[in-house]
LOVOMI-760916 format. One record per residue (C-alpha): residue in three letters; x, y, z. Coordinates in steps of 0.02 Angstrom, whole numbers, padded with zeros to 5 digits, always signed. Layout:
BEGIN
alaXYZ/...
***
This chain:
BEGIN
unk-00244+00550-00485/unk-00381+00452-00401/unk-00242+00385-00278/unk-00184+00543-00205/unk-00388+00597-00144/unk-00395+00404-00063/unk-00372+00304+00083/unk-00304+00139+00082/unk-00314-00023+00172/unk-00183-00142+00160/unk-00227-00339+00174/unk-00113-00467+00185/unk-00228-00617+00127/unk-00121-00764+00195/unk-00113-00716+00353/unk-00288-00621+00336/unk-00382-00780+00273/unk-00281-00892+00397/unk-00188-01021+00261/unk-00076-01125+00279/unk+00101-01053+00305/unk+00183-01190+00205/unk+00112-01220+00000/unk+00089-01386-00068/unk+00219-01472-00184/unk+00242-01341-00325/unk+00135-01400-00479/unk+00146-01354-00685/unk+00064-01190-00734/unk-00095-01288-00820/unk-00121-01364-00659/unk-00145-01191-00578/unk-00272-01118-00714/unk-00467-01137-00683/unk-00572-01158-00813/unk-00639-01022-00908/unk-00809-00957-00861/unk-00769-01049-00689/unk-00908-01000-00567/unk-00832-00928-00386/unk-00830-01029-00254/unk-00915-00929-00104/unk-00820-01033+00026/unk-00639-00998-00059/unk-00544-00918+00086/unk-00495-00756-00031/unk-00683-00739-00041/unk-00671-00684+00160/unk-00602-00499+00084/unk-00767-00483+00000/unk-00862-00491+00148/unk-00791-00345+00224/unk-00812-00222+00067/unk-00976-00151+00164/unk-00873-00121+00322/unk-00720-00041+00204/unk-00846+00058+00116/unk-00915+00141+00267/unk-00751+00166+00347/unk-00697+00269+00207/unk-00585+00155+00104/unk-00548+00222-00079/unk-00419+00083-00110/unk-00369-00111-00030/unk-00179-00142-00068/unk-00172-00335-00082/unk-00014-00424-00028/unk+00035-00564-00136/unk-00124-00673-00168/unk-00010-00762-00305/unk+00044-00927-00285/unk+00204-00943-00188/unk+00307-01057-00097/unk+00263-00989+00082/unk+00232-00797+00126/unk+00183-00745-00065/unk+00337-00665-00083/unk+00418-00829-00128/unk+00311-00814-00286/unk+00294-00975-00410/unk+00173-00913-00525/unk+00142-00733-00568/unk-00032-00785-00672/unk-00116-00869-00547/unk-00196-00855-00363/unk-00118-00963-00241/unk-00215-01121-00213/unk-00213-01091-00012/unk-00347-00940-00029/unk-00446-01001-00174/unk-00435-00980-00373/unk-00434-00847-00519/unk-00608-00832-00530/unk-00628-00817-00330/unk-00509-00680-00320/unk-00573-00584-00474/unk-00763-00604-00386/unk-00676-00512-00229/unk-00592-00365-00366/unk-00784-00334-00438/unk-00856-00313-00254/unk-00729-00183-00205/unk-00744-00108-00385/unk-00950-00104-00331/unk-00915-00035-00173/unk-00815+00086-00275/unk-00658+00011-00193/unk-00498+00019-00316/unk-00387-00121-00288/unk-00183-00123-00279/unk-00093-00261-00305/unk+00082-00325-00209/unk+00194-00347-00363/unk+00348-00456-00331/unk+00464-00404-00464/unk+00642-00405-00392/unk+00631-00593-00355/unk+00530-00762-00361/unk+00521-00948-00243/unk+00651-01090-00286/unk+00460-01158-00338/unk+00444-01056-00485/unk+00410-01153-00633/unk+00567-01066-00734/unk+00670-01114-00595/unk+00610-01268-00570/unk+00655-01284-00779/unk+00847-01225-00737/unk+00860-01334-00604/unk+00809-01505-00690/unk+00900-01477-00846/unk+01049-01347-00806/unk+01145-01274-00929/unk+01002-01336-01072/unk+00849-01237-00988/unk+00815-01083-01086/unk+00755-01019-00928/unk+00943-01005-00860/unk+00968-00797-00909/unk+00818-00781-00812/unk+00933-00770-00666/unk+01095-00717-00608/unk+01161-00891-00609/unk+01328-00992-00607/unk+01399-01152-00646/unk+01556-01145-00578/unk+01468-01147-00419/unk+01356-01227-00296/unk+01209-01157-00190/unk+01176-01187-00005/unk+01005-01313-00066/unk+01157-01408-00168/unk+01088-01382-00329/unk+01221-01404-00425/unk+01238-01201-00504/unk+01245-01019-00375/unk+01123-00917-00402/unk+01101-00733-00315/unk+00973-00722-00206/unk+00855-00567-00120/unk+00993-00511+00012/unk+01070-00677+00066/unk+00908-00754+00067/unk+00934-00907-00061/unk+00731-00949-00045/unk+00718-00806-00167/unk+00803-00808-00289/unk+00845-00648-00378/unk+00771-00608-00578/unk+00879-00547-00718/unk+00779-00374-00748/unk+00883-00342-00883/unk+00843-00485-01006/unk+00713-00422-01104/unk+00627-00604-01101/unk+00610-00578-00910/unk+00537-00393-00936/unk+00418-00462-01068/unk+00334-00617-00957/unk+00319-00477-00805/unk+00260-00357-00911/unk+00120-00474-00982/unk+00081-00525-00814/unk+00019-00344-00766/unk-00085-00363-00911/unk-00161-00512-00858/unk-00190-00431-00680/unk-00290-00297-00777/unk-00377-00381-00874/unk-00431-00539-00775/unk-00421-00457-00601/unk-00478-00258-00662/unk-00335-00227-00549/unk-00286-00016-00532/unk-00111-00003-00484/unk+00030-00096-00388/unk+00130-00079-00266/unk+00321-00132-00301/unk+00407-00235-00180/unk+00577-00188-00139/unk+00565-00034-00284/unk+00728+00029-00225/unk+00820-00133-00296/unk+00720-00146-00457/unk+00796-00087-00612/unk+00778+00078-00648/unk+00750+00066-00830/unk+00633-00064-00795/unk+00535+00055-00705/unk+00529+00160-00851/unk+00461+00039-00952/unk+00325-00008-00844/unk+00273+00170-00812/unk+00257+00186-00998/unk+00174+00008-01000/unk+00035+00039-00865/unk-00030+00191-00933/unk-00079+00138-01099/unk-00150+00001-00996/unk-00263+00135-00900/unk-00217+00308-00891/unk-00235+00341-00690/unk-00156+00169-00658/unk-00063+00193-00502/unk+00145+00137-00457/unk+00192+00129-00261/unk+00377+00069-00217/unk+00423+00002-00065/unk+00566+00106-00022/unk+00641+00142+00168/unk+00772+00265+00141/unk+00880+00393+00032/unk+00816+00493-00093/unk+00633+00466-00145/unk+00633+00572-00290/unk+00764+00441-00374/unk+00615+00340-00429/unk+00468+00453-00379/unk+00466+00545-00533/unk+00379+00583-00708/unk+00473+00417-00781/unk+00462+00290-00651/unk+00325+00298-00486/unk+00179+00402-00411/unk+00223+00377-00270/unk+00321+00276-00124/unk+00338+00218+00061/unk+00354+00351+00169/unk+00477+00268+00320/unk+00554+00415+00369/unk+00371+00478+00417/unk+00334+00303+00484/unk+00477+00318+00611/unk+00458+00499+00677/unk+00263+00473+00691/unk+00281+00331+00819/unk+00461+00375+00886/unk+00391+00585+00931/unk+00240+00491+01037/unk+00378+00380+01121/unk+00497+00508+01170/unk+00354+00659+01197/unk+00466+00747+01075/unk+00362+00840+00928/unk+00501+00911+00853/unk+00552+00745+00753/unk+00396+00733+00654/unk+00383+00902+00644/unk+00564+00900+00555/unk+00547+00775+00456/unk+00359+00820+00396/unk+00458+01013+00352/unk+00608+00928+00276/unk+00503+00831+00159/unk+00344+00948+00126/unk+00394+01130+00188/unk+00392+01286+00092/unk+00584+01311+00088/unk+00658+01316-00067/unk+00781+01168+00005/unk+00644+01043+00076/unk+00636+00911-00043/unk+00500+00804-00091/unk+00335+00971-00112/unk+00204+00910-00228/unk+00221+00730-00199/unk+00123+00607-00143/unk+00199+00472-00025/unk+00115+00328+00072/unk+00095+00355+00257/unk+00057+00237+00376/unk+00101+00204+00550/unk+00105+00009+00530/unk+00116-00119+00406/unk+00132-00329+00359/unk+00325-00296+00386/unk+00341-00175+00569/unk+00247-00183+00746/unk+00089-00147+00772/unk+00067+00036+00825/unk-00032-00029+00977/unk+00121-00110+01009/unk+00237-00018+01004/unk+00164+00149+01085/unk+00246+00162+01254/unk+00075+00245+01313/unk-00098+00174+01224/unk-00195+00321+01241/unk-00058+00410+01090/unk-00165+00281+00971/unk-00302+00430+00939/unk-00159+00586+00896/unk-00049+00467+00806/unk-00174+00427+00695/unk-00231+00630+00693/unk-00073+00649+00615/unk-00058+00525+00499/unk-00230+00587+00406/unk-00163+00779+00443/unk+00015+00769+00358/unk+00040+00764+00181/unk+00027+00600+00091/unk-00081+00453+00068/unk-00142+00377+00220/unk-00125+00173+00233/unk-00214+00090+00367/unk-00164-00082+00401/unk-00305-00214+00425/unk-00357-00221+00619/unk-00259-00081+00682/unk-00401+00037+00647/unk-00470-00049+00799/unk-00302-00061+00892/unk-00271-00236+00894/unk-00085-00286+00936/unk+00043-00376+00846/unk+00243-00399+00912/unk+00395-00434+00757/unk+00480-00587+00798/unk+00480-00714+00928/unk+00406-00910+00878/unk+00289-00843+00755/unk+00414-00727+00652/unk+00315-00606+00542/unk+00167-00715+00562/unk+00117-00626+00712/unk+00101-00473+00606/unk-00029-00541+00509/unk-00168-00639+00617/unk-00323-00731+00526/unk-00467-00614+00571/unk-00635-00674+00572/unk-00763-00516+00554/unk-00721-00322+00618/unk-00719-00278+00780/unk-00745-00082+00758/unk-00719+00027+00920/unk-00726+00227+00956/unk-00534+00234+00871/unk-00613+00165+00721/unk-00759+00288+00709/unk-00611+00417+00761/unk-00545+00340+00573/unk-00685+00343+00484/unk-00716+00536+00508/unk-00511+00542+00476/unk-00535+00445+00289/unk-00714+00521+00233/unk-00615+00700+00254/unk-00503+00641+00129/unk-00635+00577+00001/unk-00786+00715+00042/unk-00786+00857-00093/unk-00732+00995-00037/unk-00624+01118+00048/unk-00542+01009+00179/unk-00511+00879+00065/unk-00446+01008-00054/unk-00320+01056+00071/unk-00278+00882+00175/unk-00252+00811-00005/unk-00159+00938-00096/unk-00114+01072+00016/unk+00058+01134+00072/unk+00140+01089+00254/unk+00194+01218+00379/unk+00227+01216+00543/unk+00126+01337+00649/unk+00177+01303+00842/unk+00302+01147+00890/unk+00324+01094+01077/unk+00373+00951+01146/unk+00214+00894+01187/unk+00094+00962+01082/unk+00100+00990+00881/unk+00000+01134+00775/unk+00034+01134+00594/unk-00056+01212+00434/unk-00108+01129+00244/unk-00169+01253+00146/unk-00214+01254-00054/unk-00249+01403-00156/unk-00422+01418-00083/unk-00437+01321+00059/unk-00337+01303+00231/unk-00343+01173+00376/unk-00239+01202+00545/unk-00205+01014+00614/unk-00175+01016+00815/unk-00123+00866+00911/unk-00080+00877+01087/unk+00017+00705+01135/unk-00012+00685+01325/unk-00136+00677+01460/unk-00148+00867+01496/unk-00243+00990+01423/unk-00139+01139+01332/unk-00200+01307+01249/unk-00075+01341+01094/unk-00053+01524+01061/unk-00040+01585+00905/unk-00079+01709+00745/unk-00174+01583+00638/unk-00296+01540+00771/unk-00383+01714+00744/unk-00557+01716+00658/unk-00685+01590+00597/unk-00651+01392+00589/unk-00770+01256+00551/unk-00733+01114+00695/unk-00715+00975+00569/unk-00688+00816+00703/unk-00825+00908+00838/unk-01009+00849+00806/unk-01103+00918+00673/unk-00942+01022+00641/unk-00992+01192+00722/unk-00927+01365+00686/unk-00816+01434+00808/unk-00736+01603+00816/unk-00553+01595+00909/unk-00456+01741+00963/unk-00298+01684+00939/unk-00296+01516+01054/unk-00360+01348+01068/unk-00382+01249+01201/unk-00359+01043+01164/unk-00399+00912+01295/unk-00298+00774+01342/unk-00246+00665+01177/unk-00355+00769+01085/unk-00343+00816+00903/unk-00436+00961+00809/unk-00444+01010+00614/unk-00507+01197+00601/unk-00551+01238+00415/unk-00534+01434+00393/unk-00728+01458+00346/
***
């Protein structure tokens, strides 16, 4: 699958385009819909993602993952219409303009899909909550009229995790699966859109899963599913039936936590637990998405007790198995705390053009080894994990395919170290070194100071 030989780039457009935090009163569907044949506006804010599909193509990007562009009560996930682009970044016509530039940039595009929940503006609610017991809309949700909610509406309803502003679909009235089925449709056929990515997968219905698995590939055959999972067992809905793939957190937490603590062995765990070659490690052949920040954790420049760790961390994000997620600005290390006056807000900043530095160069030659044919794609793609030497400090680990083999080495401090070992006997192509040389090594290499090598076996 085109996915699993791609880098992505995850955008959160509210935050991205710099909207307003708060929608407008909550209007009927109609009201939302642009005319057909509509001609984009240029100055529509969602237009902004356009812009930068030169700059994504260049850096390497094989995919954009858009957070929810649909309209929505406040942070998109507070959906109220799941057919049309919310009116604070433009129209349906503006935001399928900015799917055919990435699609001409040869950019696929991955869409946030809000299925678990919706706003207390969506227009079924809205229905239930005028006219009660009488709205057909009231098996939509898990709802009750022997109650009262906390907004006094007269009924309880179940919300996302105590969170009342979303309130919580019935994914197992077939109605409900019909409408969100239909609205992936629309996506890709309006929008061309080439996969999703599931919000909160690891509450959604399992059978509902199913179904849209089945659904989506008659749609397009290499349409791609991503869950949103944090822990427990991935392979409960990263399977044949249900998802390609999912979030890797565990990965997420022992990537920046190993740089932290100068302690090699957590990533080097986890990486074996999930992807090693024992008979016991548990998730071999799959695909999961990597990353080392996102719209929902600090930024990595943040939270990286020492700045300089930027460069290996992201060496081994692009060296372990997976699929590599880059969240917009980090690639240039900008900063970005959880919490304080601006909540989640200061996750996602308005960004006016990119500001590319030497770590984003240092990414670039990361994602184009991903997408170049050949060998080290071959084996950073779809090679097997095992780890080689693992010191506190310092990190050497193998991916190797049937005929292809790249030793990843990441030294985490500001010392130089010569690892010592076996593999590093014969003749490597230098694949981060200018003009990737030969070199012949005798069983040692020698890494700089926060320095990161791939050796392909030549």
């Amino acid at each position: 699958m085109w996915a699993y030989e791609a880098t992505f780039y995850q955008i959160y457009p509210l935050g991205f385009c710099g909207a307003p935090r708060e929608n407008v009163a909550p209007v009927a569907e109609d009201e939302l819909a642009q005319a057909v044949n509509v001609v984009p506006n240029p100055d529509a804010p969602i237009m902004k993602i356009a812009k930068w599909a030169d700059y994504l193509q260049e850096l390497g990007v094989g995919a954009v993952l858009i957070n929810p562009p649909l309209e929505s009560d406040s942070h998109g996930y507070d959906t109220r219409s799941l057919r049309h682009i919310d009116r604070r970044l433009g129209g349906d016509a503006d935001f399928a303009a900015v799917c055919d530039t990435l699609h001409a940039h040869g950019i696929h595009v991955v869409l946030d899909a809000v299925f678990n929940h919706v706003g207390r503006g969506f227009w079924a609610f809205r229905d239930v909550q005028e006219r009660k017991w009488d709205s057909p809309y009231k098996d939509w949700f898990h709802i009750s009229f022997d109650g009262d909610s906390c907004y006094g509406d007269g009924f309880w309803y179940e919300g996302w995790e105590g969170h009342f502003e979303l309130v919580k679909l019935n994914l197992q009235n077939p109605a409900v699966v019909d409408y969100l089925l239909e609205s992936v449709r629309h996506w890709a056929e309006v929008f061309g859109v080439d996969g999703l990515r599931l919000d909160v997968a690891y509450m959604l219905d399992r059978d509902f899963m199913r179904r849209l698995h089945t659904f989506t590939r008659e749609l397009k055959p290499d349409f791609v599913l991503i869950g949103e999972t944090l822990h427990g067992d991935y392979n409960q809905i990263v399977n044949d039936e249900m998802l390609d793939s999912c979030t890797n957190y565990e990965c997420y937490k022992g990537l920046y936590s190993s740089f932290n603590s100068v302690n090699m062995f957590e990533i080097a765990h986890s990486l074996h637990r999930q992807f090693g070659g024992d008979p016991w490690c548990i998730y071999r052949g799959k695909h999961l998405l990597s990353f080392v920040d996102n719209h929902d954790v600090p930024r990595l420049a943040s939270i990286l007790t020492d700045k300089s760790c930027l460069r290996p961390a992201y060496g081994m994000l692009f060296g372990m198995p997976g699929i590599p997620c880059v969240y917009y600005g980090s690639e240039w290390g900008i900063t970005g705390e959880k919490g304080g006056p601006d909540g989640d807000w200061a996750l996602r900043p308005a960004l006016d053009e990119p500001a590319p530095n030497e770590l984003t160069a240092f990414i670039k030659q990361l994602a184009h080894l991903h997408s170049t044919d050949g060998a080290a794609a071959r084996a950073l793609n779809y090679g097997a994990y095992r780890n080689v030497v693992i010191q506190n400090k310092q990190l050497l680990f193998e991916r190797a395919c049937d005929d292809a083999t790249v030793l990843v080495a990441v030294n985490a401090v500001n010392e130089p170290y010569t690892f010592g070992a076996g593999e590093l006997n014969g003749s490597f192509v230098d694949l981060l070194a200018d003009d990737a040389p030969t070199v012949e090594l005798t069983g040692t290499l020698e890494l700089a100071p926060y320095e990161v090598r791939y050796l392909l076996r030549a």
